[in-house]
Phi, psi and omega in degrees: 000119175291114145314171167235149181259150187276119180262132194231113168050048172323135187290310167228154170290154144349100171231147174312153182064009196273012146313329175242145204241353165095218169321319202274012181278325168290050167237077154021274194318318186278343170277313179314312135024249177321305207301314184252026147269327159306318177294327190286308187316316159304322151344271158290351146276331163302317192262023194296327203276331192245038167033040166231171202253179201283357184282290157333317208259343178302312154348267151327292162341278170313338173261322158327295194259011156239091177281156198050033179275141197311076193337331158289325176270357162274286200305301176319297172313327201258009191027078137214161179282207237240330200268310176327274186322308188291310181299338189279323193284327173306294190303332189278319160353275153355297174274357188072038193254292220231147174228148175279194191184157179259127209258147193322315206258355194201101200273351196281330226266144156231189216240130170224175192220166179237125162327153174268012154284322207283323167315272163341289200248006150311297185309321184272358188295301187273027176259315203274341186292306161340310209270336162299321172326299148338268152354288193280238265305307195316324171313316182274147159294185166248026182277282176333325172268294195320327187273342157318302197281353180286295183304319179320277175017287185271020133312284179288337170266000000 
């Protein structure tokens, strides 16, 4: 059955014939491409009101569900380096979403938490998160996203 597509903030419009690309439609990397610029674009319209990028909201998340988890061990999870990871925790900092600590078991390590602002746009962060989902699911069965996200998988790992 053909979905219908959603067009979100086109980098250029639609012009009749620009479907055909010739060769590069088998070529894996250009679709990936395409694909997550459409995701991204959506992205940042779902989270506009609540001004944070999709590493930020990755962030919040992973200390939501590790609270006093390790700032090195947070950079680990999220395969970023060390300069990344710190500069995204400066900004949440910042805004009163994370606050660090010095951790009980490793003085090198520090800790980190989420403010009960950090609490606050986390729940709205995964209500926009939620509804993004939504959106990327609907294209699929759901037989179909488990094997998306299984082949995705064996890309990135």
């Amino acid at each position: 059955m053909p979905r219908s597509k959603e067009i979100v903030s086109p980098t250029t419009p639609h012009v009749e014939g620009d479907d055909d690309i010739g060769e590069i439609r088998s070529i894996v990397g250009f679709h990936i491409r395409l694909a997550h610029g459409a995701v991204y674009r959506h992205f940042t319209e779902t989270f506009n009101d609540l001004e944070l990028t999709q590493k930020q909201v990755s962030v919040l998340w992973l200390i939501g569900d590790n609270p006093g988890i390790a700032q090195t061990d947070l950079a680990r999870r999220m395969r970023m380096d060390r300069a990344t990871t710190m500069a995204i925790i400066n900004r949440l900092q910042a805004r009163g979403f994370v606050v660090r600590g010095a951790s009980l078991t490793d003085r090198r390590k520090q800790t980190l938490n989420l403010s009960d602002a950090g609490h606050a746009q986390l729940a709205r962060a995964k209500e926009a998160i939620r509804a993004h989902e939504r959106w990327l699911k609907s294209r699929f069965t759901d037989r179909e996203v488990q094997t998306l996200i299984e082949m995705l998988t064996r890309i990135h790992d």
